[in-house]
Structure formats: C-alpha cells, structure tokens
Residue, then its C-alpha position, 0 to 999 in steps of 0.5 A: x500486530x498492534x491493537x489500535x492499528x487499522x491496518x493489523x486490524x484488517x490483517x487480522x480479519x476484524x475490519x473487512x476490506x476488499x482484498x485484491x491480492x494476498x500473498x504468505x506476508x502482504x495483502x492489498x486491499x482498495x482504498x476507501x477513499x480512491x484518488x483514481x480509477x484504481x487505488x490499492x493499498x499495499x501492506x506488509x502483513x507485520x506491523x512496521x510504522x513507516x517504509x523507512x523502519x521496514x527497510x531497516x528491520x526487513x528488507x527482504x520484505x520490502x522487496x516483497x511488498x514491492x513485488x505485491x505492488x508489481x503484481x497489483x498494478x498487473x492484475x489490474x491492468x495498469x502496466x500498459x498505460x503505467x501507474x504509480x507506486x506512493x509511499x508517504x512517510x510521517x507527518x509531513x510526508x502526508x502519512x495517515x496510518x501509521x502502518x506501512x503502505x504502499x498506493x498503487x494508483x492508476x487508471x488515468x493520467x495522474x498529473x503532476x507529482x506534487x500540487x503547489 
C-alpha cells in the first residue's frame, strides 16, 4: 500500500466504496463517475502503478484480476448482451490513478472503441 494511492486507500477501508465483488486479492468496486449503465472498477488489492508492471511482477494475479472482471461482468449481468474490459496505462493511455485498473463497462451498446 502506498499512502497517497486512492485505490489502497479503498483497499484499506479509509475511503468508502460500493464493493460489487471481493475476493482474497481483488476488489471491485463502482466508478464514481459511471461512462455507462454498469461501470465497475477492478483492482488488484497490492499496489502495482500499471497492468503492464502487474504483468511483470505477478502474472498470476493478473489472471485473477482478469477473472474478477469475468465475474463482475456475470453478476452483473452483461454476458448475454457483452461488455468491455479497459485497461488504460499512462498518461497518454488516458490513466488517472495510478493504480492498476481494470473498467467493466456495459449495459448499453458502448459505440466505437476510440472517439476522433
């Protein structure tokens, strides 16, 4: 956990959140900001900046933050219709926090994948 993190401030129960889904090392929780019907954000609980540096130091937990997504989407109902899963990475990327995350977004048809 770092300090000045949002998201392992959540981790740790100083922020509240709306949990959707918890498991021993992910949480997901709804955006506060909700681009769709449905927008759950999924973490690892341990800090890694980006999914790229997840990969890297844990790939079996990036498999299991990629599973926790999977589960997200179904208990939320999106499978039938689909949804997607966004990972953005740096600056340009469109990266926030500085935490890895992953968006689970559905609920509507969701348009193109990148706007002009």
């Amino acid at each position: 956990m770092t300090d000045d993190c949002l998201f392992c401030r959540i981790v740790a129960g100083e922020i509240p959140a709306t949990v959707v889904h918890e498991t021993d090392d992910t949480l997901a929780f709804r955006d506060i900001g909700a681009k769709a019907p449905v927008h759950v954000l999924v973490i690892p609980k341990a800090h890694h900046q980006d999914v790229a540096a997840l990969a890297v130091a844990d790939p079996g937990l990036a498999g299991r933050v990629l599973a926790t997504c999977a589960a997200v989407a179904e208990k939320e109902g999106l499978s039938g219709d689909g949804y997607r899963v966004i990972f953005n990475t740096g600056g340009f990327g469109g990266q926030e926090v500085f935490h890895v995350h992953g968006h689970v977004v559905g609920g509507r048809p969701l348009g193109p994948m990148l706007s002009a």
